[in-house]
Each structure stands twice: as structure tokens, then as C-alpha cells.
BAPAMI-437208 format. One record per residue (C-alpha): residue number from 0; residue in three letters; x, y, z. Coordinates in steps of 0.25 Angstrom, whole numbers, padded with zeros to 4 digits. Layout:
// residues N
[NUM 'ALA' [X Y Z]]
...
//
This chain:
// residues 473
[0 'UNK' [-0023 -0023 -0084]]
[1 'UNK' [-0013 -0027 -0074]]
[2 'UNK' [-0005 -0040 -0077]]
[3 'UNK' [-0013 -0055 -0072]]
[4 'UNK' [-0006 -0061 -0062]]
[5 'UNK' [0000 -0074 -0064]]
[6 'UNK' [-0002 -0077 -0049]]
[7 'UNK' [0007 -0092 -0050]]
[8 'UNK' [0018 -0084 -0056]]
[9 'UNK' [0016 -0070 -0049]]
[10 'UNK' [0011 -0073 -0037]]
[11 'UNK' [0018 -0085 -0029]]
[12 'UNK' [0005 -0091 -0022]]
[13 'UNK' [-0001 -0102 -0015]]
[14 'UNK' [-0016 -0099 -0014]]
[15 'UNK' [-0019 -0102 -0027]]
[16 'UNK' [-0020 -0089 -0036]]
[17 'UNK' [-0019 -0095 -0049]]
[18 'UNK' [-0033 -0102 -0044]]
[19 'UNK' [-0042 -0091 -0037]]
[20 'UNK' [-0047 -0080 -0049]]
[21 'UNK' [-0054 -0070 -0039]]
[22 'UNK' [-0040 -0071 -0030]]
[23 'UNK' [-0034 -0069 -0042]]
[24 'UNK' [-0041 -0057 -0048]]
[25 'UNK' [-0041 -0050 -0033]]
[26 'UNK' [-0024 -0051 -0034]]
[27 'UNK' [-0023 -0046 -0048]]
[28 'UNK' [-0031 -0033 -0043]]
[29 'UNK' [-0021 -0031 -0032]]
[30 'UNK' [-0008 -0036 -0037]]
[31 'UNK' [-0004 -0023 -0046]]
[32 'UNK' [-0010 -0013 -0035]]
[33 'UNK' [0000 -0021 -0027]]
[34 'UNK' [0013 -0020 -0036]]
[35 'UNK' [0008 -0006 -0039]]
[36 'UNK' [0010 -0003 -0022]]
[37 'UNK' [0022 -0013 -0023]]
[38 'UNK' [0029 -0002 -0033]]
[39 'UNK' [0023 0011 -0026]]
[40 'UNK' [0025 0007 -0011]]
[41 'UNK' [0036 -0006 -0012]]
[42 'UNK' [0052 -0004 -0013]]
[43 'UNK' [0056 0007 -0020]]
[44 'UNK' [0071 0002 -0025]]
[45 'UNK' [0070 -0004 -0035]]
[46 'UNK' [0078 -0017 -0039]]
[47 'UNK' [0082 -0029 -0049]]
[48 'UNK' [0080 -0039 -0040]]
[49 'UNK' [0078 -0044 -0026]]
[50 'UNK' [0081 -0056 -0019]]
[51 'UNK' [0069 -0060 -0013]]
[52 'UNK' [0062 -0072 -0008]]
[53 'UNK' [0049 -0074 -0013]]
[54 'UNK' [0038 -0083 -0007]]
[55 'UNK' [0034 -0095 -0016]]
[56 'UNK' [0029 -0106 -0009]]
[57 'UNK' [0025 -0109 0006]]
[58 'UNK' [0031 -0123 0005]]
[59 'UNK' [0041 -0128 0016]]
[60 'UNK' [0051 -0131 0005]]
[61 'UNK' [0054 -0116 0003]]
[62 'UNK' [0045 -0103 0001]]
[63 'UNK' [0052 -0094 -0004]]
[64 'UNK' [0062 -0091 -0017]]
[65 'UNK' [0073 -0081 -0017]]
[66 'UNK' [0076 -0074 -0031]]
[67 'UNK' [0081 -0059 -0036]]
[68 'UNK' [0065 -0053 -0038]]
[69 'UNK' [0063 -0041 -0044]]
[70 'UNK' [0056 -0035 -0032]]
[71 'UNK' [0040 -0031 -0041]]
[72 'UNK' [0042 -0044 -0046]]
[73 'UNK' [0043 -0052 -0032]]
[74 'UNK' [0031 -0062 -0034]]
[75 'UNK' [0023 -0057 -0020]]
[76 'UNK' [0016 -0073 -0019]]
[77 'UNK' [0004 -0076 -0008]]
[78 'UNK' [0007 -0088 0000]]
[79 'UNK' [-0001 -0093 0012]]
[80 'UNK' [0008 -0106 0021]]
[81 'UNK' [0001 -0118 0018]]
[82 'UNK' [-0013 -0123 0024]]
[83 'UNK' [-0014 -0130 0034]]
[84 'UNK' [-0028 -0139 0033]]
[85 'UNK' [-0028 -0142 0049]]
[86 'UNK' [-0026 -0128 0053]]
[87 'UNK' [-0035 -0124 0065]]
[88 'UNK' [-0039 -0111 0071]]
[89 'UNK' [-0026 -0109 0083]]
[90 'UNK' [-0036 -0097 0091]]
[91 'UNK' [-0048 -0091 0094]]
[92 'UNK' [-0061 -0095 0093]]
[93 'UNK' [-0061 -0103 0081]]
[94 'UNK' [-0049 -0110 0086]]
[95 'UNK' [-0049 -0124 0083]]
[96 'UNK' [-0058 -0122 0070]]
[97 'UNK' [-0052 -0123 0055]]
[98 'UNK' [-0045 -0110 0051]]
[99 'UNK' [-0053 -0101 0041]]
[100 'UNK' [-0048 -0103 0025]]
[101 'UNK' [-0058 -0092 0021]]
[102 'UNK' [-0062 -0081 0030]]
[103 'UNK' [-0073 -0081 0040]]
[104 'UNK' [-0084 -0071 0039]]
[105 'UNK' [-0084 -0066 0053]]
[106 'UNK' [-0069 -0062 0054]]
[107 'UNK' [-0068 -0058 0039]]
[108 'UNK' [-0064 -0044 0043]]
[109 'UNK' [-0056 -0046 0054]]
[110 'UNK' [-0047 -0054 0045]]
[111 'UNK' [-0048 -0045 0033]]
[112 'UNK' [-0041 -0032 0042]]
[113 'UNK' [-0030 -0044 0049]]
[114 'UNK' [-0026 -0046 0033]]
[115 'UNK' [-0027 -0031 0029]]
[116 'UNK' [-0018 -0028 0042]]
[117 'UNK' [-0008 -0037 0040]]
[118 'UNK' [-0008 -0035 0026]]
[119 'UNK' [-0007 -0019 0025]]
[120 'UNK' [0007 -0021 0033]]
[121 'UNK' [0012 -0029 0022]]
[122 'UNK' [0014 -0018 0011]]
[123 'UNK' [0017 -0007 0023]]
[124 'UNK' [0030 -0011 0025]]
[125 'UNK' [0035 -0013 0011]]
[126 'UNK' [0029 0002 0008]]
[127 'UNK' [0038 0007 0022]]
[128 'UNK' [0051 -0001 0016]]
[129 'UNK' [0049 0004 0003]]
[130 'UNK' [0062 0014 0002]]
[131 'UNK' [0070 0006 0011]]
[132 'UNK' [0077 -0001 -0001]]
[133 'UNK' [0083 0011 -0006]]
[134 'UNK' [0094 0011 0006]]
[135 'UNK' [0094 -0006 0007]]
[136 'UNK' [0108 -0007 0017]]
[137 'UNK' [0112 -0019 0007]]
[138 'UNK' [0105 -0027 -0003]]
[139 'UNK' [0101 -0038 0008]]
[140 'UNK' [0093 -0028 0014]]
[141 'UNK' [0088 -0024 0003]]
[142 'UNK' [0083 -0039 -0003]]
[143 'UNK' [0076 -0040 0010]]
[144 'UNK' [0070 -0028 0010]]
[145 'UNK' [0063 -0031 -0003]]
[146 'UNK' [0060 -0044 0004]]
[147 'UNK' [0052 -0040 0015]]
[148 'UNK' [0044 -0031 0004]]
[149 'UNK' [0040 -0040 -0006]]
[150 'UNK' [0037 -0050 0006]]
[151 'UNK' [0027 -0039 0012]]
[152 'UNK' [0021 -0037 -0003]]
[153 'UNK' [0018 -0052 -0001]]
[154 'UNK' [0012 -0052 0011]]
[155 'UNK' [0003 -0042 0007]]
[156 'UNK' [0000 -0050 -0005]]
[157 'UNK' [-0004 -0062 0005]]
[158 'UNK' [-0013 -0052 0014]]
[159 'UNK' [-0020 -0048 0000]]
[160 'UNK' [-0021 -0063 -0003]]
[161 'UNK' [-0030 -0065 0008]]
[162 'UNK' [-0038 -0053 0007]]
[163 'UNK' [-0040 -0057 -0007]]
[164 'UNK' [-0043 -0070 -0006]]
[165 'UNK' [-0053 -0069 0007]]
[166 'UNK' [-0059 -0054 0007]]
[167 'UNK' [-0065 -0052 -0005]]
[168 'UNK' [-0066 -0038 -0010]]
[169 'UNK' [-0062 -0030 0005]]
[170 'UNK' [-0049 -0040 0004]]
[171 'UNK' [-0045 -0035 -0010]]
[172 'UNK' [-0050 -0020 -0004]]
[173 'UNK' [-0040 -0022 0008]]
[174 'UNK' [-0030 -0028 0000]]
[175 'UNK' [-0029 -0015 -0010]]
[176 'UNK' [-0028 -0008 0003]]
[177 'UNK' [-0015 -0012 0006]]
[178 'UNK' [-0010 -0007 -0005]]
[179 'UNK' [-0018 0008 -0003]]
[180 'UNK' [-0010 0009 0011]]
[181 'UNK' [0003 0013 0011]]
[182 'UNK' [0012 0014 0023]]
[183 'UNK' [0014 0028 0030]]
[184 'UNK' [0003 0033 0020]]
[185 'UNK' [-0003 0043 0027]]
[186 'UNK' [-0016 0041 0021]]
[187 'UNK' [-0017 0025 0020]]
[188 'UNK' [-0006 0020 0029]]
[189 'UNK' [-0004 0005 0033]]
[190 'UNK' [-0014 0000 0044]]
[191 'UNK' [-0003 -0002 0052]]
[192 'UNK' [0005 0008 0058]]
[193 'UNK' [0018 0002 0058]]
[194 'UNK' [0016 -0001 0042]]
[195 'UNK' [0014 0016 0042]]
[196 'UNK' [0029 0017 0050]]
[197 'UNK' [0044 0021 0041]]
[198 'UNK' [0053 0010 0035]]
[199 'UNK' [0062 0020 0031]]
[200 'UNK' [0077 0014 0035]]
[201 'UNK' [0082 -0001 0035]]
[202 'UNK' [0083 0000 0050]]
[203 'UNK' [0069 0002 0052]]
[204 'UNK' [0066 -0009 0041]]
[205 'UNK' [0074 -0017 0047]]
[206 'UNK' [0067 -0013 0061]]
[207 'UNK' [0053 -0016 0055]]
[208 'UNK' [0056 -0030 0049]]
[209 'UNK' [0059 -0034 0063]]
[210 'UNK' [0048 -0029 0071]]
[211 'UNK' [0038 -0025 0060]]
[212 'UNK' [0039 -0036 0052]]
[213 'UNK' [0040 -0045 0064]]
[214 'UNK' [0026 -0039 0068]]
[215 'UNK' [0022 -0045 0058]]
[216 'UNK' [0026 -0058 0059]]
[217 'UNK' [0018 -0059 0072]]
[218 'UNK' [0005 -0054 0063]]
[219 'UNK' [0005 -0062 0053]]
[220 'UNK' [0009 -0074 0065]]
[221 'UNK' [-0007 -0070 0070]]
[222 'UNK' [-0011 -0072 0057]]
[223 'UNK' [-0005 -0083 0055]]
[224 'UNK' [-0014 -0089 0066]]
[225 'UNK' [-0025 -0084 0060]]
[226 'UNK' [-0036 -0092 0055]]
[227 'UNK' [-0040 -0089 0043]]
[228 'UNK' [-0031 -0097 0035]]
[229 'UNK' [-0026 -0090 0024]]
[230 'UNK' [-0021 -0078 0033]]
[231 'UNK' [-0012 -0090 0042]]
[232 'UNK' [-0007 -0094 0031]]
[233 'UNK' [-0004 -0082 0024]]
[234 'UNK' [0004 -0077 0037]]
[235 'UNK' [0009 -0088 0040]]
[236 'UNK' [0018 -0087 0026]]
[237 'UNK' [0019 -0071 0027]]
[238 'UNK' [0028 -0076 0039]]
[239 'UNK' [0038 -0084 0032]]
[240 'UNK' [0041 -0071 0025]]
[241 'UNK' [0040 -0061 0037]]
[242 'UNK' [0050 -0068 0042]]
[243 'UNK' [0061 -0062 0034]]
[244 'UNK' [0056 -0048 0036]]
[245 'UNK' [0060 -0050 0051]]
[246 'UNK' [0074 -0057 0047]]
[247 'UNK' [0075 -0043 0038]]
[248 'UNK' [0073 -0035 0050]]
[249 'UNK' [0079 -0045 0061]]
[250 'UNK' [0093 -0045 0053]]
[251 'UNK' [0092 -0033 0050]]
[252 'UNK' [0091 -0023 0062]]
[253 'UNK' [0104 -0035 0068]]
[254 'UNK' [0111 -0030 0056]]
[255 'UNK' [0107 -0015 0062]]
[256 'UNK' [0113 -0018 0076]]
[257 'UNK' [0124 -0025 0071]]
[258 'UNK' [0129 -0016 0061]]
[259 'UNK' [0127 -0006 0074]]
[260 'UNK' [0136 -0013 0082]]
[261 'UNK' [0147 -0014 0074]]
[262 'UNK' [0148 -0001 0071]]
[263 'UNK' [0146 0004 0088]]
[264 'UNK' [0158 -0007 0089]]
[265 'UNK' [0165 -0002 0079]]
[266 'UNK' [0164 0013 0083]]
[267 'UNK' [0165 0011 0097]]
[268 'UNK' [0151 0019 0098]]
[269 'UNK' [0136 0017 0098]]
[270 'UNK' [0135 0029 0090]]
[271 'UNK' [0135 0024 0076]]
[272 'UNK' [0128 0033 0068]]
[273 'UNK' [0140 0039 0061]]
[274 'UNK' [0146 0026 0059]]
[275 'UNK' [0134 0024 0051]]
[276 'UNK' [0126 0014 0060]]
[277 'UNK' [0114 0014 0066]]
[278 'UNK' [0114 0017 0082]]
[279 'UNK' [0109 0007 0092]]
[280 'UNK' [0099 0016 0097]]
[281 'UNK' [0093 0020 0085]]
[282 'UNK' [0091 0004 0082]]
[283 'UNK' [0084 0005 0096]]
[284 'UNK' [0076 0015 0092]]
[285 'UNK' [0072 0008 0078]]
[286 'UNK' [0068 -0005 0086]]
[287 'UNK' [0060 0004 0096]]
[288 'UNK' [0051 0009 0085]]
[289 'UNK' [0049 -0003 0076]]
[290 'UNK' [0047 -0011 0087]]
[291 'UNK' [0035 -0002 0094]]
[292 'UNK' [0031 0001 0081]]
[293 'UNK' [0029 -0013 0077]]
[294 'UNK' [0022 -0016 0092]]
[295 'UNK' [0010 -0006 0086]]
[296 'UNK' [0008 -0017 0077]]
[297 'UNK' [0002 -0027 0086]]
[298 'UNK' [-0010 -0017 0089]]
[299 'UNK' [-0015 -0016 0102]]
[300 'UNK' [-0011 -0024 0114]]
[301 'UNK' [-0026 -0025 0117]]
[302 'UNK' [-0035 -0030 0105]]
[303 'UNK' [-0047 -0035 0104]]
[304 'UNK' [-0047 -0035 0089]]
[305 'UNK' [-0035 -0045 0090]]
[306 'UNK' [-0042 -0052 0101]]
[307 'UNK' [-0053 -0053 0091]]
[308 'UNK' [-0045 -0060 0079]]
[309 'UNK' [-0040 -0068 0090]]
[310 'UNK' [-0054 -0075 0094]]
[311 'UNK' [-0058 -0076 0078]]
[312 'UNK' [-0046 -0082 0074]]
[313 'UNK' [-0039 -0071 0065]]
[314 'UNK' [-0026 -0068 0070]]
[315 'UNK' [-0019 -0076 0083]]
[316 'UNK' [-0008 -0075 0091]]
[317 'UNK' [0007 -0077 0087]]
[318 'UNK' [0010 -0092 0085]]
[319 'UNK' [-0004 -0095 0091]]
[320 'UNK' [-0003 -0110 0089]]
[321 'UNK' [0007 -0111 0100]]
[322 'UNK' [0000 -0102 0111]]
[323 'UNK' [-0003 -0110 0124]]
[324 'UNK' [-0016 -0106 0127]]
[325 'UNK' [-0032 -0109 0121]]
[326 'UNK' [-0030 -0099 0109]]
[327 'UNK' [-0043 -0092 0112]]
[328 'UNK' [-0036 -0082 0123]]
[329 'UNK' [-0050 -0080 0129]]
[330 'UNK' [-0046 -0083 0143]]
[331 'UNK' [-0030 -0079 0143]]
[332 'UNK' [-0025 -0064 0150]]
[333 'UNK' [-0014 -0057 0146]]
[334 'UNK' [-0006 -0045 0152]]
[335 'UNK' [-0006 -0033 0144]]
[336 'UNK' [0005 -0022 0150]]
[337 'UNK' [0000 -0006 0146]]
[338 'UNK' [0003 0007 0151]]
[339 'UNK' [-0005 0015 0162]]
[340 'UNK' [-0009 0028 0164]]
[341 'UNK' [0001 0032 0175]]
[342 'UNK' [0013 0028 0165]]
[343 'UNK' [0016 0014 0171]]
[344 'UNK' [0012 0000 0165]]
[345 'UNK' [0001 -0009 0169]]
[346 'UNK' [-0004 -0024 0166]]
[347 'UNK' [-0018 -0027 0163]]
[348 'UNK' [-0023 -0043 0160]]
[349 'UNK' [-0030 -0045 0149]]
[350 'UNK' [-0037 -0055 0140]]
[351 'UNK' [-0025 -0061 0131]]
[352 'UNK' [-0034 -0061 0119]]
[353 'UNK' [-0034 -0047 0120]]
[354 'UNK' [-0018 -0043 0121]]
[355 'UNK' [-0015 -0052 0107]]
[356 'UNK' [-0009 -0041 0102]]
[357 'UNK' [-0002 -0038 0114]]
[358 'UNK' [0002 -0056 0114]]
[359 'UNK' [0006 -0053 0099]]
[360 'UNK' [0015 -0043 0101]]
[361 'UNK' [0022 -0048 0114]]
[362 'UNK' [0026 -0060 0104]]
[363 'UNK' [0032 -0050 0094]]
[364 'UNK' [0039 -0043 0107]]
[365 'UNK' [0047 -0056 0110]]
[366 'UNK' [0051 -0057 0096]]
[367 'UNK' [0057 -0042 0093]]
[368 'UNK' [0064 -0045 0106]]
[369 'UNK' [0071 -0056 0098]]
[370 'UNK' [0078 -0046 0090]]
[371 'UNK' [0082 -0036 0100]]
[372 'UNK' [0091 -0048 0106]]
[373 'UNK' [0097 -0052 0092]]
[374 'UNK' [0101 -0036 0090]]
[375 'UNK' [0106 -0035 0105]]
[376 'UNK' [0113 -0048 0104]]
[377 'UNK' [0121 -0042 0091]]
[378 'UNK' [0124 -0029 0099]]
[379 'UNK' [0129 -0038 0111]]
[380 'UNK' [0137 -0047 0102]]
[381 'UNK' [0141 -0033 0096]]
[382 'UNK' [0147 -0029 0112]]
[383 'UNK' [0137 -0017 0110]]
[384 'UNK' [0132 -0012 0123]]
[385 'UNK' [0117 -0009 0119]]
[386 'UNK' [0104 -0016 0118]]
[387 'UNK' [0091 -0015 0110]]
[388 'UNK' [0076 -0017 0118]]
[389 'UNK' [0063 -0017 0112]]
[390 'UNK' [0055 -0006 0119]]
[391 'UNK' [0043 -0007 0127]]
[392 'UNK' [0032 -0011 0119]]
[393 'UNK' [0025 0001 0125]]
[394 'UNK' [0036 0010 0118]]
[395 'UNK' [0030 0018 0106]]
[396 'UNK' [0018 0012 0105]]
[397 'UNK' [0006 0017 0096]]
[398 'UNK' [-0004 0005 0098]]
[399 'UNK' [-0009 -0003 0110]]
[400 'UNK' [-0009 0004 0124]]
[401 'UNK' [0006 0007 0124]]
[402 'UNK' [0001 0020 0113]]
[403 'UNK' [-0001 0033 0120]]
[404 'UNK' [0008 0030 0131]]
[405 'UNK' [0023 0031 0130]]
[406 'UNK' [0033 0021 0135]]
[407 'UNK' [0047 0019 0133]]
[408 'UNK' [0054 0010 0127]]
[409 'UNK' [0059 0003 0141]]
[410 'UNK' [0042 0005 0145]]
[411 'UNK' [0042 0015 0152]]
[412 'UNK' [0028 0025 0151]]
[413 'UNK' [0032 0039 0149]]
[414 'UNK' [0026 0052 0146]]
[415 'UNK' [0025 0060 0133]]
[416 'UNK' [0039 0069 0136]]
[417 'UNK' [0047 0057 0140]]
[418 'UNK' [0042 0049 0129]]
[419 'UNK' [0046 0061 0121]]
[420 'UNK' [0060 0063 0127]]
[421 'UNK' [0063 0048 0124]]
[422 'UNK' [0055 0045 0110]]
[423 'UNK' [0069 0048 0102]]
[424 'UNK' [0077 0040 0110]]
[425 'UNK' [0068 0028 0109]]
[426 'UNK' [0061 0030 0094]]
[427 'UNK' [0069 0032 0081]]
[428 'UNK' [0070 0048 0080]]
[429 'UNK' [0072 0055 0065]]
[430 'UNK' [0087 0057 0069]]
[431 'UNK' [0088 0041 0069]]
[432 'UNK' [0079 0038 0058]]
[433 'UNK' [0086 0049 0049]]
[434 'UNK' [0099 0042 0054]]
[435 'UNK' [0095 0029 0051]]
[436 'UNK' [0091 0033 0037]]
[437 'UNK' [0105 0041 0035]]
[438 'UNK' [0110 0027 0034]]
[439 'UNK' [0101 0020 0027]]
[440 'UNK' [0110 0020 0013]]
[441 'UNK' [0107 0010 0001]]
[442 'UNK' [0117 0000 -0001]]
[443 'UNK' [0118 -0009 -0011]]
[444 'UNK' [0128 -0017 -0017]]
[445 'UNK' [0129 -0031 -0014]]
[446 'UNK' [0135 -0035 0002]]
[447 'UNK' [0136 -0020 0008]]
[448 'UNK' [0129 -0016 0017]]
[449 'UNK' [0124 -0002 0023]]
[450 'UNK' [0133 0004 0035]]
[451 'UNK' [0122 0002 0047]]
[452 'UNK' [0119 -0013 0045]]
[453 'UNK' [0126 -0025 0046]]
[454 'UNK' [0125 -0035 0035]]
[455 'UNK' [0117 -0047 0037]]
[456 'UNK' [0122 -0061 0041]]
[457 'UNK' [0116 -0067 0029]]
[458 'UNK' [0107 -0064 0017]]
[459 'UNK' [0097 -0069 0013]]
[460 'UNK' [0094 -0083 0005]]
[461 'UNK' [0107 -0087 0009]]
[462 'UNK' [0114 -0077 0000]]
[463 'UNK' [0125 -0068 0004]]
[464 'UNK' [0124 -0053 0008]]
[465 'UNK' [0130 -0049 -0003]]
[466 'UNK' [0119 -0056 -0011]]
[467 'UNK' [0114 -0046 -0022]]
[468 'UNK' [0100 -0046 -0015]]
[469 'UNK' [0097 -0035 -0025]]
[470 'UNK' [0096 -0032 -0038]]
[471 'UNK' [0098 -0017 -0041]]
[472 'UNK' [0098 -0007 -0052]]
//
């Protein structure tokens, strides 16, 4: 019989646990097939403690406390923000209405596969980081890797909250589901192809918690319109956290690019490799691929499905409340650019509501953009003569209607030999990834730091670098 679970002293929570017996018996089915995946497909290092910041309020007066944890003990709470009573539908055609605290009939589905999606990314990328502790470039980096993963175990908590809690027996059915697929499985992969992809070096885990993870921030920012209640408020806390996954990954490729140019400058060379850094060409090539990787993730440039959630009041635009228009879209055109037959690009209107994929991604464009001009400002302040460019979004594309055709990364349409002349100049190759990995060395003791990466400008908490972030054996 597996332990009860005292849910007050296990479980930080604010939707009542201790008070609700079905809720109650539906979790204590699912929480050991949970730790059971967390000890199978979570971090395989094994530690005495972490530092780690765990969720236990919502309040304004702080949510989180910071303590050494031992990492299967970390308590994974469910937290929605707090209610507010005078919410009103922002979109749609229920727009003015009240939102939804229970779900509605006629869109039960439809928000049952919204909550299934999102929450099947959630334990994806905790099983595509689970080596990476075993060569952590310091203990910082290490803390925060287990960070980022217990922080996803918790957001797959809360997604299997509201399945629990609002689908009945096909929510408890979905929500062992996400525990059945594995990422890369070749028999049960993650919905998502991205979830599917290699985490296999800190640059790349770096490279994911800045695109990947900021992918994420403009899904659950959709859901965070939605409204059905309980689904905005659970996004809406999910993105205090997510926060910090994109500072991991922000920081962290600057620490990349830094670490770079000091060694080009101090070598006179951009050939770094021997001297034990990573090459500026190859970080190109890295942001290439997570970058376009992570655009697959917005589906479809052209969506009726999306048009569809739109309309019903499911899932809205980013910061929808501040759009200047009726929030119904039923009149509005938008341009959508796509490739033509004769290998040149042409522009077609369309009806906006069916290009919110297309307005959705275009926000997260802007934003990755941000990023490119923080690591070329450090390469500049550096006196390195190089830039980094986001490519085409029609580079590397295996969704929407930039797949099937090939396009470089400066947007030019090609054919299948150029685009198989160019493909290792442009996307990591094995040479580069085996590189990469040559470096990728544990280090460990307390203030070091690996040879390719600069230390960062602070810890975390306020502590030093040299904080022991980790207990180990």
C-alpha cells in the first residue's frame, strides 16, 4: 500500500487538498507512478542536497523559499494566482461574459487536448536533461539545472491538477499518459517534436532554456487569457517560474560568447578550438537550430483549429488585454509571407483570425531578437569583429508552409543540392556536436569554473558564486 499523503505538509497547495476526498484519492493513485518516472527518467546524479527555490505561496509578500533540498524530497506544491471575482471574458464570442470556473460542456475536449499538450512538454524536458548533471561546468550550473527540473515536475503537477480536478476518469487516463511517453521514445515520444529533440551538452541546454523555454512562455501567456479560470490562473503562476528557466538560458549562452571572446582576444584568433573554447560559428549554428527548431512549435502559420479556440474563448493572443482592436478578429486581415512555386516569395491577405499562430510567433521573433543584440553587444564591447543573426524563419522548417521547401538562413529558396552543399555550414554537423561534447567536463569544486564558459555576474539568492549550491557525495 503506498504511503497517504499528508497534502498540507507534502504538497504546498492552494486549492484546498486537505478538503476535497475525490481530488484527494485521484493524486494518491498518481503520485508514486509519478516519483517512480521522477527516479526512472529524472537526473541521474545523485546529490545531498540542492539549493533550490521552492514555491509556497502566491502572495505578494514573497512566493518562494530557498533551502538545500534533497532533490526527491523537493515538495512539487499546486498553486494557481489568486482569483479575481470581476474577471471577464477579454476575446471571442463570449467576450464580456464571466469566465468559466467549471468547464463547459461544448468545449470540454477542446480544453482537455490544450491541457494534455502543454502538459506533456512538462516531463519532456526533464527526461532530455537527465545526464546533463554528470558534466555540470560549476555547481551554479548545476543548482540550476535541478532548478529548471523540479520546476517542470511541478508544472506537470499543476497540468495534472486540472485534469483531475475538471475531466473525470479521461483526465486521470490523460494524466497517466504523461508519465507512459518518454521523450525520443521511439515507440511513445512526446506530442511534440521538439520535446522528441537531444539535450545532450550544456550549450544546447543552454540554447533551449532561451528559445524552447521562451516558447513556452508565449504558451502559457495564451493560456493565461483563457477563460476557463483555473487554466488562467494556473499559467498565470507557471510564469513566475518560467521566468528563471529563461534567465538560465539568457546568462548562460552570454557566459558562452563571453568566455569565446576572451579566448579569440587573448589568442589573437577566431579559432578557438584548441584553446579549449567553443567557436563563434558553431554558437551560430547552435542558435540556428534551436531557434527553428523551437518556431515548429507555434504549429502552423495558417490554423483554423487555433482560429477555433480563439472564437470559443480557450486560448487568446499574447497580452490580449492590451490589443487595440474588438478582440473578436472577425473583420481584421493580416499578410501572411510563403514561398512560391518558381522559388521566389509571395504575400497573400488573409483573415487575421486565421494567422494567430503566425501573430503568436512573430511576438516570440521580436523577443529572441532581444538576445542576439545582448550576445553581439558583448562581442562588440569585446572589439570582436563578428555578429550573430537569427535566420530566416523559413530556414529549417518542418511545419507550416516553409516545410518541403528549403530556404537559407538569409531567406533565400534553393534547391535540394544547394541546400545540401550549405546544411553543414549552417546546422550543427557531428564534427561540432562531438566537439562540443569533448569539452563538456564535470567540474565541481566550489568557485571553478569549466574552460568554455565564463562565470556568472552573480549567483543566485544573493549568494556568491562560490556558494556551495551542491551537496555531493
Amino acid at each position: 500500500m503506498p504511503e497517504k499523503i499528508d497534502y498540507d505538509a507534502k504538497i504546498p497547495n492552494n486549492v484546498n487538498l486537505s478538503e476535497d476526498r475525490r481530488l484527494q484519492r485521484a493524486l494518491e493513485g498518481w503520485q508514486p507512478k509519478f516519483m517512480h518516472w521522477w527516479g526512472e527518467m529524472g537526473p541521474t546524479l545523485e546529490t545531498q542536497g540542492v539549493y533550490l527555490r521552492t514555491a509556497v505561496s502566491v502572495g505578494r509578500e514573497g512566493w518562494a523559499h530557498f533551502d538545500h533540498v534533497n532533490v526527491p524530497d523537493y515538495r512539487w506544491g499546486i498553486f494557481l494566482a489568486e482569483r479575481d471575482p470581476d474577471r471577464r471574458i477579454a476575446f471571442g464570442e463570449h467576450k464580456g461574459e464571466e469566465v468559466w470556473q467549471q468547464v463547459p460542456g461544448e468545449y470540454r475536449a477542446d480544453l482537455q487536448r490544450l491541457i494534455v499538450i502543454q502538459g506533456d512538454t512538462e516531463p519532456a524536458s526533464v527526461e532530455q536533461q537527465k545526464l546533463l548533471g554528470l558534466t555540470a561546468p560549476s555547481l551554479y550550473d548545476l543548482r540550476n539545472l535541478f532548478q529548471v527540473n523540479v520546476e517542470e515536475g511541478r508544472h506537470l503537477w499543476a497540468m495534472v491538477y486540472l485534469l483531475h480536478a475538471y475531466f473525470g476518469r479521461e483526465g486521470r487516463d490523460e494524466a497517466e499518459g504523461l508519465l507512459l511517453r518518454n521523450s525520443g521514445s521511439p515507440d511513445a515520444p512526446r506530442i511534440l517534436g521538439a520535446f522528441n529533440e537531444e539535450t545532450a551538452d550544456w550549450l544546447a541546454f543552454y540554447m533551449f532554456t532561451y528559445f524552447t523555454d521562451r516558447d513556452g512562455k508565449y504558451q502559457l501567456g495564451t493560456l493565461k487569457e483563457s477563460s476557463f479560470d483555473p487554466l488562467s490562473r494556473t499559467c498565470e503562476f507557471m510564469l513566475k517560474e518560467e521566468a528563471h528557466h529563461m534567465m538560465v538560458g539568457t546568462t548562460g549562452v552570454d557566459r558562452v560568447v563571453t568566455r569565446s571572446a576572451e579566448l579569440i582576444r587573448e589568442h589573437d584568433t577566431l579559432d578557438i578550438g584548441p584553446h579549449g573554447g567553443i567557436p563563434l560559428d558553431i554558437i551560430q549554428k547552435y542558435i540556428n537550430f534551436h531557434y527553428t527548431v523551437s518556431l515548429d512549435l507555434f504549429g502552423s502559420e495558417t490554423s483554423t483549429n487555433a482560429a477555433n479556440y480563439y472564437t470559443a474563448g480557450l486560448k487568446g493572443r499574447w497580452q490580449e488585454t492590451r490589443r487595440k482592436d474588438d478582440h473578436k478578429l472577425t473583420d481584421d486581415a493580416r499578410t501572411l509571407e510563403k514561398p512560391a512555386a518558381d522559388g521566389t516569395w509571395t504575400s497573400e491577405e488573409m483573415q487575421a483570425i486565421l494567422l494567430l499562430n503566425l501573430d503568436l510567433r512573430s511576438e516570440y521573433v521580436a523577443d529572441c531578437q532581444t538576445g542576439v543584440k545582448r550576445w553581439n553587444k558583448i562581442l562588440a564591447d569585446a572589439g570582436v569583429d563578428h555578429t550573430f543573426r537569427l535566420p530566416h524563419p523559413g530556414f529549417n522548417r518542418e511545419v507550416g508552409i516553409n516545410s518541403g521547401h528549403h530556404v537559407t538562413p538569409d531567406g533565400t529558396i534553393v534547391d535540394e543540392a544547394t541546400w545540401q552543399a550549405g546544411k553543414s555550414k549552417w546546422l550543427p554537423t557531428t564534427e561540432d556536436l562531438t566537439f562540443v561534447r569533448s569539452l563538456m567536463h564535470p567540474v565541481y569544486e566550489r568557485g571553478k569554473i569549466a574552460s568554455w564558459v565564463a562565470p556568472p555576474r552573480q549567483g543566485i539568492n544573493g549568494k556568491p558564486f562560490d556558494y556551495e549550491y551542491v551537496y555531493l557525495t
